[in-house]
LUMGUKE-734990 format. One record per residue (C-alpha): residue number from 1; residue in one letter; y, x, z. Coordinates in Angstrom, 2 decimals. Example, Ala and Ser with C-alpha at 12.3 -4.5 7.8 and 13.67 -1.06 7.14 Angstrom:
// LUMGUKE-734990
1  A  -4.50  12.30  7.80
2  S  -1.06  13.67  7.14
***
This chain:
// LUMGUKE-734990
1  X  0.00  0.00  0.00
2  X  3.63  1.16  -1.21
3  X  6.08  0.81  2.05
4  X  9.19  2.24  0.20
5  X  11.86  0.24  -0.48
6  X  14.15  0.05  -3.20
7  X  18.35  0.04  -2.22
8  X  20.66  -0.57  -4.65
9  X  24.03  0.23  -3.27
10  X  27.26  -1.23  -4.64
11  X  30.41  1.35  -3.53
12  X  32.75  2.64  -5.38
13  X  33.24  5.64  -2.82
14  X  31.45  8.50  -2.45
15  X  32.12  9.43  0.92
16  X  31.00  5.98  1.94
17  X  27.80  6.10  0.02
18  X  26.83  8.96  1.47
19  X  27.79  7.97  4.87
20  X  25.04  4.82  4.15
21  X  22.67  7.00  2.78
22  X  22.74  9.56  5.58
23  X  22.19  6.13  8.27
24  X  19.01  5.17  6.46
25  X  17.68  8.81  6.63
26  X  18.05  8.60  10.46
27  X  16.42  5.39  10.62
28  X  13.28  7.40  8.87
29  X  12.95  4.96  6.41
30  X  11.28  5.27  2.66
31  X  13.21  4.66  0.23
32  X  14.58  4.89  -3.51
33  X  18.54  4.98  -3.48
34  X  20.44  3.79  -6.68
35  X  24.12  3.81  -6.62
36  X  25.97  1.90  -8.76
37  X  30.16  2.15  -8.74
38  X  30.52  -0.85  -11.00
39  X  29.47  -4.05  -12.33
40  X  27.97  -2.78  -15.82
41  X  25.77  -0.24  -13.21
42  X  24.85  -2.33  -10.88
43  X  23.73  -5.02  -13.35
44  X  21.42  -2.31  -14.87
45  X  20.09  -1.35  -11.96
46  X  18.67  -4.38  -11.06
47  X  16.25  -4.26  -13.68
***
């Protein structure tokens, strides 16, 4: 069984992506991280 998760992460700021990204890591969770910084990305990226 596949526990990882999939996040898709709307931001249009770095700093506050990687400010998510580092809170997941210290929850120890498995994940795949997408970032999207607009619409057009984040459409895609659902799919």
């Amino acid at each position: 069984m596949n526990n990882k998760i999939k996040i898709l992460h709307l931001e249009d700021s770095i700093n506050d992506s990687v400010l998510i990204r580092s809170m997941i890591d210290k929850g120890g969770i498995v994940y795949d991280y997408f970032w999207a910084v607009n619409e057009k990305d984040y459409l895609s990226g659902l799919y």
